[in-house]
N, C-alpha and C positions, 0 to 999 in steps of 0.2 A: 504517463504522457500528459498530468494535470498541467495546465498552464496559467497564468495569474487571471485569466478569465475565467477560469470553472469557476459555475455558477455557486456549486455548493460551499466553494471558499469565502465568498465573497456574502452566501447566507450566515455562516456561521460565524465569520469574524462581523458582520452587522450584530447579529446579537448579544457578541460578546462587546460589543462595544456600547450596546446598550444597559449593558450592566454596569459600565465603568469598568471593564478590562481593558486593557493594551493588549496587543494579539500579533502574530507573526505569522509569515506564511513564508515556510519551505517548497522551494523548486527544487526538482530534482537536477542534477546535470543536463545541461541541454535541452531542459525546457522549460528556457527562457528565453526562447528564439535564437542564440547561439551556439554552433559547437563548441564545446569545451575541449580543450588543448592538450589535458591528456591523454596517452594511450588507455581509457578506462570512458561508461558511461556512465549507468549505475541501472540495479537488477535490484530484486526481491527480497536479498539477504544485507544487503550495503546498509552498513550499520555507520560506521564512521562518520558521516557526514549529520547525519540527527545527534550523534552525543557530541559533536563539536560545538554546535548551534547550542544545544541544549546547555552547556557547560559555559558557555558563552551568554547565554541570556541568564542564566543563575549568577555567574559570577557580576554582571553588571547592576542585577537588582534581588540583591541576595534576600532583602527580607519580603518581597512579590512571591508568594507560589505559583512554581510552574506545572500547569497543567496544557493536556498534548493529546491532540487528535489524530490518528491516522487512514485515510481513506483511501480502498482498495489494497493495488500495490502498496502505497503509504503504510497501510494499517497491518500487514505483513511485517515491512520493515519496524511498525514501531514495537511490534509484537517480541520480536526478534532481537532488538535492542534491550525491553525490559526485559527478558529471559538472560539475555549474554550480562548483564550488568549485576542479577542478584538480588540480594540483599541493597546493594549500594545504590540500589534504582529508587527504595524509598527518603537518598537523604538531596535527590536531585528533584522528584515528580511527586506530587500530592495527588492526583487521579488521571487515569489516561481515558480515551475513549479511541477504539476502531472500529470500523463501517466497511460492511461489504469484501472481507479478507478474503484471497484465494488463500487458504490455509493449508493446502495440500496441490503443489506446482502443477506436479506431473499427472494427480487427478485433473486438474485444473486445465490442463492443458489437452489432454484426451475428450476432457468436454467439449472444446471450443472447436475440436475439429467434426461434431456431428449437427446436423442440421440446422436451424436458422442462427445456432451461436457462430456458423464461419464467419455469417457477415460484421459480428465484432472482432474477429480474428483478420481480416484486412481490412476494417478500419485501422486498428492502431499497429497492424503491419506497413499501413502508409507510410506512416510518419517516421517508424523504428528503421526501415531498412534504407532511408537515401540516409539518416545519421550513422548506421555502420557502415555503409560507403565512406561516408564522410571521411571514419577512422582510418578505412583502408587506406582512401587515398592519403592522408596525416600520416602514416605510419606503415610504408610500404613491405610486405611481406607479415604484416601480424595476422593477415586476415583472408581467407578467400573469398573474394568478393564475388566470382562466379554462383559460391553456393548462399551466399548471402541470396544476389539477385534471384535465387532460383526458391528462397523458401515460399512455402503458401501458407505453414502453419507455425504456432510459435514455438514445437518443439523444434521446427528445422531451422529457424530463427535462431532458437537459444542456443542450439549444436551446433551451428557458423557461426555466432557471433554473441552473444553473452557469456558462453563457456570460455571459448581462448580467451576475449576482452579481459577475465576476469580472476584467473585460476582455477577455471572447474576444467576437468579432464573432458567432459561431455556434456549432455542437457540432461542428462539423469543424475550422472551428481552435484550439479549446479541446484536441482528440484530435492535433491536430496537432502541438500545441506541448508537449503535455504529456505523450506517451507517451516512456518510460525506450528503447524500442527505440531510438530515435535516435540515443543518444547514449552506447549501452553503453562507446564507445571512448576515452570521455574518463576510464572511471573508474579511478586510481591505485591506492586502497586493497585490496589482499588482502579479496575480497567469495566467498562462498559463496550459489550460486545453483541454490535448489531448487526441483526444480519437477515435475508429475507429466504424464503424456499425459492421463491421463483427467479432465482438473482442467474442469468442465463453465464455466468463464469464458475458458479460456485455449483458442485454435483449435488442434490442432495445428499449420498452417501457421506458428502466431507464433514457436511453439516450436522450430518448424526453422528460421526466418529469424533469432530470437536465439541460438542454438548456432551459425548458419554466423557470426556479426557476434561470439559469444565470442569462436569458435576463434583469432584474432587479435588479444586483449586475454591479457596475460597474464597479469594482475592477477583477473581472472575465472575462477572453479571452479563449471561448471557441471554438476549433477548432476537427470537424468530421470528417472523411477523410472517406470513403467510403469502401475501402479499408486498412490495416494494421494488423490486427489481433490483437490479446494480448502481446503487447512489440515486434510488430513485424517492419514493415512499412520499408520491404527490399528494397533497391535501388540495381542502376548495377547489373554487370556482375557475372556469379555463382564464378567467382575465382575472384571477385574484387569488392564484395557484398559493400554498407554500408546505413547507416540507416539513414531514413529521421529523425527519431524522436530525435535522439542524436545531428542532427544539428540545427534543430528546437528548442528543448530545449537550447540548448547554445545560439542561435541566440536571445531568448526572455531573457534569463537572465541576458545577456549581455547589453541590453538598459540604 
């Protein structure tokens, strides 16, 4: 539910621009203050839309390397992208970096339904369920809107409305098919992988089962911090804040 105000966009393409990079920044469908028009939004595993962009900003400045950040949801999707592509991911991307991955859905989402993590689980249930209304109303019978209005968690969420949206049969094979855990081994590219314990989306467990399934990719730099939150990892002073992750991230992409 990034939107061109998130802050940490707006840190990290400053610094690349400090460097003398050009820099792009990917919305996802629908949030960019309009609904989009098709019968689809977009979910965890939506690969399509990054290797369009991607293929698109190669072919315009083919001798520029493209390097690519993905954060949260983002950093799933971008996960899941260099996995589905292979080999072929190193003649598009010279290093990637993701931040703060729910790397395993349906742990992911078992979390979010226990103690102070609900209150992020209706924060961004706000904004997700008036846009699958939205659909419903766009596309009469795709959707129960009943049970849309009626979720409180984002498995009930994803099993009214990301699953039919999308071709999953349910919310368990939408997390099934779509979580980055799976398939950390296929990815080729030089990726930096940040990520915090106390990140209240992410279980610890997930975080131990994708560090034991790194350590065996060699292409994967995975870095825990102990501390940071979910896109958090504040530095300095309360009026002079800035953020380890956004230099971190430039620092690794930059090699």
């Amino acid at each position: 539910e990034g939107t061109v105000r998130a802050k940490y966009a707006h840190g990290l393409l400053n610094l690349a621009r400090a460097r003398g990079w050009s820099g792009d920044l990917m919305l996802f469908r629908s949030c960019d203050g309009l609904p989009n028009t098709a019968p689809r939004l977009y979910h965890s595993g939506e690969t399509a839309d990054i290797d369009f962009i991607a293929r698109r900003l190669v072919a315009a400045s083919p001798a520029s390397p493209l390097i690519v950040c993905g954060v949260s949801l983002g950093g799933n999707v971008v996960l899941r992208w260099l996995a589905e592509l292979g080999d072929e991911a190193a003649m598009l991307v010279k290093r990637a970096a993701v931040v703060s991955v729910p790397f395993d859905l349906a742990e992911g989402a078992s979390h979010l339904e226990r103690g102070l993590s609900r209150l992020y689980t209706r924060h961004f249930l706000a904004t997700l369920i008036p846009k699958a209304l939205e659909k419903a109303r766009q596309f009469p019978g795709l959707l129960d809107a009943d049970r849309i209005r009626a979720a409180k968690t984002f498995w009930e969420f994803d099993d009214a409305a990301t699953a039919p949206l999308h071709g999953f049969s349910d919310a368990a094979d939408y997390y099934r098919r779509s979580s980055s855990l799976f398939v950390l081994q296929q990815v080729v590219v030089p990726t930096l992988v940040l990520a915090a314990m106390d990140d209240p989306f992410v279980p610890p467990g997930v975080l131990a089962s994708m560090n034991s399934v790194a350590k065996s990719v060699d292409t994967l730099s995975v870095e825990i911090t102990d501390r940071g939150g979910h896109v958090g990892w504040i530095e300095g002073q309360p009026l002079a804040e800035r953020y380890y992750m956004e230099r971190r991230v430039i620092e690794f992409l930059a090699l």
